[in-house]
C-alpha positions in Angstrom: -30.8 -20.9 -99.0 -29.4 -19.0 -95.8 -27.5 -21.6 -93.6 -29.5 -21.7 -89.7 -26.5 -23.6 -88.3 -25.3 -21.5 -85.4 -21.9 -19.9 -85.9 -19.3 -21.1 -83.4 -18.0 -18.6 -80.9 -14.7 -18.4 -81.0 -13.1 -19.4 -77.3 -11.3 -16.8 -75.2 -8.2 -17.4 -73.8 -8.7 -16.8 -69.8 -7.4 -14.0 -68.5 -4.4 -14.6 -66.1 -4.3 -13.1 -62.5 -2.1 -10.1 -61.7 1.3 -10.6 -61.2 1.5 -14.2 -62.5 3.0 -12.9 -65.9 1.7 -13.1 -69.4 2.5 -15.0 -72.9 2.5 -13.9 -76.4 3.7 -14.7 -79.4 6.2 -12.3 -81.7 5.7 -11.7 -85.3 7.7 -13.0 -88.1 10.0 -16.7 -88.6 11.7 -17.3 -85.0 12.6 -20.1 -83.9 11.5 -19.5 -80.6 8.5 -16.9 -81.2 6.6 -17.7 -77.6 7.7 -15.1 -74.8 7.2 -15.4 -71.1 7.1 -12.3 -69.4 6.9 -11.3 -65.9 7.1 -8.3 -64.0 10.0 -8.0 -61.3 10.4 -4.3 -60.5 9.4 -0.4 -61.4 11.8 2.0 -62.2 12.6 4.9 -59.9 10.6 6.8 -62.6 7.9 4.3 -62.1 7.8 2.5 -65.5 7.6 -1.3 -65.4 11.0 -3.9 -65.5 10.4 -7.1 -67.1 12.1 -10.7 -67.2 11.7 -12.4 -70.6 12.2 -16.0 -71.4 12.0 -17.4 -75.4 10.3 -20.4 -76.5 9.2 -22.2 -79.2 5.5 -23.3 -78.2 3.0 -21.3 -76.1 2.7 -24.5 -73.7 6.7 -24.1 -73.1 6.2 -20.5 -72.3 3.2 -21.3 -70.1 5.6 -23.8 -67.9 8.5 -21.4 -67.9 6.5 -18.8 -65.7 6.2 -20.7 -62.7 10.0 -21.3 -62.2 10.5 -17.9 -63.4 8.3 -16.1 -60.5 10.1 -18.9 -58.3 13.5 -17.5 -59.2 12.0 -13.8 -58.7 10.9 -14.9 -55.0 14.1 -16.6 -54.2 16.2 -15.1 -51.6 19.1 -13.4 -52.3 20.8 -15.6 -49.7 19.9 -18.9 -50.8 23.4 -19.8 -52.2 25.1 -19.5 -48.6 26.6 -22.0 -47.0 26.7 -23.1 -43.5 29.6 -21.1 -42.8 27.9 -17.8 -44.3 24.6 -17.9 -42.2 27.3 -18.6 -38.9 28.9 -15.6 -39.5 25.7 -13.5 -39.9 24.3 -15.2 -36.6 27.8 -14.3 -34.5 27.8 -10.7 -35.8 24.1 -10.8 -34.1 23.8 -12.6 -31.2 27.5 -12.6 -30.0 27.8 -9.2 -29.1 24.7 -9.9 -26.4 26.6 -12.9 -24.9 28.6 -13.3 -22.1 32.6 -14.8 -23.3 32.0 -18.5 -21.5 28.9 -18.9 -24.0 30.5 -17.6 -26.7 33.7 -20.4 -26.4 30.9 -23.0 -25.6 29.0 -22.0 -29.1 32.7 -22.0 -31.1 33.3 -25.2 -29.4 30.2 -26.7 -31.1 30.4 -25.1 -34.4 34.0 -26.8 -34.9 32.5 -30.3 -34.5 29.9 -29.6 -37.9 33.5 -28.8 -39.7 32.2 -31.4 -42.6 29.2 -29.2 -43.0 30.7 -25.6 -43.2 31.4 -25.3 -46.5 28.1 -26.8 -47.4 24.6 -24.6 -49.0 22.4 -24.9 -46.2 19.3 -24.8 -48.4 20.9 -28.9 -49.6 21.4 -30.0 -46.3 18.9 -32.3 -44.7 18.3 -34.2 -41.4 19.9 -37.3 -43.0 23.5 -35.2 -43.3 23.4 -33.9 -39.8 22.3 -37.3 -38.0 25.5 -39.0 -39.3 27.3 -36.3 -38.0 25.9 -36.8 -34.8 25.7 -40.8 -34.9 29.7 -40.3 -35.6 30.4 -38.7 -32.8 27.7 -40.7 -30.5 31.0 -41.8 -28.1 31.2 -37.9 -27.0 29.2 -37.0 -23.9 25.3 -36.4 -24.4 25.9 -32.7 -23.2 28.2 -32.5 -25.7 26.0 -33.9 -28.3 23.1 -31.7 -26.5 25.1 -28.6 -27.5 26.1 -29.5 -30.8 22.4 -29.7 -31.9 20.8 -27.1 -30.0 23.9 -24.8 -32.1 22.2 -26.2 -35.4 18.7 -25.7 -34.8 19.8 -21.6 -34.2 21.6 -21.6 -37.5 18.7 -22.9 -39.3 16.5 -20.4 -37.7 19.1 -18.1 -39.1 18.3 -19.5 -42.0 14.9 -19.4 -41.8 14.4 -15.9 -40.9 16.4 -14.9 -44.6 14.3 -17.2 -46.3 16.7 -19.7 -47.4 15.6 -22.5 -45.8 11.4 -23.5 -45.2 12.2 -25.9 -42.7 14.7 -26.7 -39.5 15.9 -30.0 -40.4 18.2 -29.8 -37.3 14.8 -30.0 -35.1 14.5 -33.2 -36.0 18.0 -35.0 -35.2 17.8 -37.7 -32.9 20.0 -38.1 -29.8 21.3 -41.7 -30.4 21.4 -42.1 -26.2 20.5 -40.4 -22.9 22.9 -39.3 -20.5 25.2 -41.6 -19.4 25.0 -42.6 -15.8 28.7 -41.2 -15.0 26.9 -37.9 -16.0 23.7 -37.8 -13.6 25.4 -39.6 -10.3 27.2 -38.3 -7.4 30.6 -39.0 -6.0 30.4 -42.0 -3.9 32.2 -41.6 0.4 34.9 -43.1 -0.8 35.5 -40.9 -3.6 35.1 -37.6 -1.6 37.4 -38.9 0.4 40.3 -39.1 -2.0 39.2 -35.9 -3.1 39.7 -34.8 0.3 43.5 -36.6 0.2 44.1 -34.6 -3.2 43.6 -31.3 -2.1 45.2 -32.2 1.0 48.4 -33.0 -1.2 48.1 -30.3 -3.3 46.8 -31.2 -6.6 45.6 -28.6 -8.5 41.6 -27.6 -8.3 41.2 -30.6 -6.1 40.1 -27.5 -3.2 37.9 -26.0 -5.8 36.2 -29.6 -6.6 35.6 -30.0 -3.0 33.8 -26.8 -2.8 31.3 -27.5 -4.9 30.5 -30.8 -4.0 30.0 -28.4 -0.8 28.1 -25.6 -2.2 26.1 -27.2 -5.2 27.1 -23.6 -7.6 26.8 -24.8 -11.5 30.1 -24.4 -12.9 29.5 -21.1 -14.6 28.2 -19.8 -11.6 31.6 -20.5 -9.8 33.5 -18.9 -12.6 31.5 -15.7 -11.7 32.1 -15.6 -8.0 33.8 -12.4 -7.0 35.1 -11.3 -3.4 32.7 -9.1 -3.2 29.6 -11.7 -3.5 31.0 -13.1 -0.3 30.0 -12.3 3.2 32.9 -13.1 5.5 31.1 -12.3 8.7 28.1 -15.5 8.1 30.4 -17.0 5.5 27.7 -17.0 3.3 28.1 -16.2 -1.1 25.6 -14.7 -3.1 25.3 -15.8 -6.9 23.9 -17.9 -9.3 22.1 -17.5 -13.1 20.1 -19.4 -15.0 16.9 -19.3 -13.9 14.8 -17.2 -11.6 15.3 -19.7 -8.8 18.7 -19.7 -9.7 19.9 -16.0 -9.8 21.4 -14.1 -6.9 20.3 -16.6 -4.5 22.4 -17.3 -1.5 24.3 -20.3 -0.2 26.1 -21.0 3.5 29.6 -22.0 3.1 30.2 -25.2 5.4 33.2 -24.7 7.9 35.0 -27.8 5.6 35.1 -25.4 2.7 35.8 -22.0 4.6 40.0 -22.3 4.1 39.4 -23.0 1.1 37.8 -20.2 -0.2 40.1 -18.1 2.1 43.0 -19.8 0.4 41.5 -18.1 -2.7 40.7 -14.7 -1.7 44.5 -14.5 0.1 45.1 -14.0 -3.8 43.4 -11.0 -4.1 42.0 -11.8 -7.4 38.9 -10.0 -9.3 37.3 -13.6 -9.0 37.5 -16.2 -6.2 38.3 -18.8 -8.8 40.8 -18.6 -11.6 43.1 -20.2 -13.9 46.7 -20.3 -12.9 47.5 -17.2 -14.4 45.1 -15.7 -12.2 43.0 -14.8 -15.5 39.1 -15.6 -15.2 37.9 -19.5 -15.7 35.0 -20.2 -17.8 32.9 -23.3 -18.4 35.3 -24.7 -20.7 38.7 -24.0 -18.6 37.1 -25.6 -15.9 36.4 -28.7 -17.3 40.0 -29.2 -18.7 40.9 -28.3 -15.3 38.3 -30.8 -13.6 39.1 -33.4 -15.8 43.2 -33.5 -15.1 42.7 -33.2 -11.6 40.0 -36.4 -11.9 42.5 -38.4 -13.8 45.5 -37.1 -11.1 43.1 -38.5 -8.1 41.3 -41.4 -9.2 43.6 -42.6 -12.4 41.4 -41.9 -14.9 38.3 -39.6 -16.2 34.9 -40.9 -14.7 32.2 -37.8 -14.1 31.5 -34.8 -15.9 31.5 -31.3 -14.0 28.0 -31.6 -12.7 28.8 -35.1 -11.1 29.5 -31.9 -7.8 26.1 -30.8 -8.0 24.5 -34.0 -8.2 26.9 -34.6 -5.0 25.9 -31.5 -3.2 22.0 -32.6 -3.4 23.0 -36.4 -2.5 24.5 -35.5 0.6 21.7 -32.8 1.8 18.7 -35.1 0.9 21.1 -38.3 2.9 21.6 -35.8 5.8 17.6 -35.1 5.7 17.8 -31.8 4.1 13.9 -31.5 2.9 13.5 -31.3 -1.1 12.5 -27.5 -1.2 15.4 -26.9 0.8 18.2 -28.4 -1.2 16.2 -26.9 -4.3 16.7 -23.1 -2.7 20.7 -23.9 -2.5 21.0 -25.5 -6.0 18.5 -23.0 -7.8 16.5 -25.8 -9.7 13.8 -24.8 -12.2 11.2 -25.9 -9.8 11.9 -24.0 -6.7 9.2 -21.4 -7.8 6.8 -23.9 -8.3 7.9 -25.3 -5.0 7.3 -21.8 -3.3 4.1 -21.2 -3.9 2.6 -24.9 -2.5 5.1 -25.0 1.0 6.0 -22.2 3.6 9.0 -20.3 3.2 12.3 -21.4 3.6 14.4 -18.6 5.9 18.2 -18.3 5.9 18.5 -19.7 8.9 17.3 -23.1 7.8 19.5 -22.8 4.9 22.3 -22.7 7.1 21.2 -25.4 9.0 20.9 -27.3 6.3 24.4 -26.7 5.3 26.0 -27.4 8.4 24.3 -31.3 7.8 27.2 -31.6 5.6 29.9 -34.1 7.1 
């Protein structure tokens, strides 16, 4: 009698997409008979190179192909430690930079020392906010810089494929700016700066003028003789921002020996270091900070505690707010601009000459 039960189809193994490898089974008593294979490059002749991995069940060869295209995709980099991606990013970016921003970005890189020899692909935000929270008694520019110098080297990173995500963008600053940072220097403290250039201490002239003249400290480190207009005693400077560059600024008659002092050098820049070599950011605050401790005993402001002075004394001698933002070059002197009239030169020195 002829048997009506259906024969069972055998199943079909699904076929697996291209590129995501393939496993099979050798012939003959191995111990590990189950190969995963995956393609990883063509000859220069065009024939096929394969990776193989040995198993001894098909479901151990199926697992192994994941890792294995993981290991294909894996950048070439991804071993490198803190210290590697640094160097790549100076041999790219430091050749664009001017020398004070170069010193400012070795200054930084020094204080991640524990990290350097580190792979950046194990390092997470934990690692670098103890860093930071360890060294929460420096200033906040400080700690500004220290973490805006991380988040590039993980871009770095990034851009090689080493790392998929900045985990410096997402350190915490443990506090804001301090107040000795964001406030101005008080009458009675101009006036013993006054008394220390008076009696000679070094830089104490160069302190005054900017509490004068409102210049970022780079900026002042730039000044040449021949930004300077001798017949209106006015200097033209300034970077940063569009407000800020090549904008010009009265020099009040307080100031004016002082920066004829200077140019009796006959120096390639107004303002130098005592060997008459160029100052940067960093010389100058060395230099600012002996000559604070020489004049008041001890360290209290940062650099920028002048510019903060500079737009004290305008807005208390009634200097209007888009006035005092033309002199310093703020951010928002554009913005400014294009809602009120035009601010001439002649108001500028007016505005200046306000200065007791």
């Amino acid at each position: 009698m002829p048997d009506d039960k259906p024969k069972r189809k055998r199943r079909r193994k699904g076929r697996r997409y291209n590129g995501t490898g393939s496993v099979y089974k050798l012939s003959g008593n191995r111990k590990n008979p189950w190969v995963a294979r995956l393609l990883v490059d063509h000859s220069e002749d065009g024939k096929p190179l394969y990776a193989f991995t040995y198993h001894e069940t098909s479901m151990d060869a199926e697992i192994a192909l994941p890792g294995m295209r993981e290991n294909l995709l894996r950048s070439p980099l991804a071993d490198d430690s803190v210290e590697q991606v640094w160097e790549r990013f100076k041999e790219v970016r430091f050749p664009k930079l001017s020398e004070s921003t170069i010193t400012g970005y070795k200054s930084s890189y020094k204080h991640w020392e524990a990290l350097h020899k580190r792979r950046i692909a194990d390092i997470k935000t934990s690692d670098l906010q103890e860093i930071i929270n360890e060294k929460a008694h420096m200033s906040y520019s400080h700690l500004s810089k220290m973490r805006a110098l991380m988040v590039t080297i993980f871009d770095t990173a990034a851009k090689d494929d080493i790392v998929k995500r900045n985990y410096a963008s997402l350190i915490e600053m443990p506090k804001g700016a301090p107040e000795g940072e964001r406030r101005a220097f008080s009458d009675e403290e101009m006036q013993k700066i006054r008394e220390g250039a008076e009696r000679g201490i070094p830089y104490a002239d160069v302190i005054l003028f900017m509490c004068y003249t409102g210049w970022r400290p780079t900026e002042m480190c730039n000044l040449k003789p021949g930004d300077l207009n001798m017949d209106n005693w006015l200097i033209k400077g300034g970077i940063k921002t569009d407000a800020g560059k090549n904008r010009i600024v009265p020099i009040h008659p307080v100031v004016q020996p002082i920066v004829q002092s200077w140019l009796d050098k006959g120096r390639d820049r107004i303002f130098t270091d005592e060997r008459g070599n160029p100052l940067d950011k960093n010389k100058w605050g060395n230099r600012f900070e002996v000559a604070m401790i020489k004049i008041f005993g001890e360290r209290q402001v940062v650099p920028y505690t002048t510019r903060h002075t500079c737009a004290s004394i305008l807005h208390a001698a009634g200097a209007d707010h888009l006035t005092i933002a033309k002199i310093l070059g703020h951010t928002d002197y554009k913005i400014t601009a294009q809602t009120y009239t035009h601010v001439d030169l002649d108001e500028l020195k007016k505005a200046i000459s306000k200065l007791e």
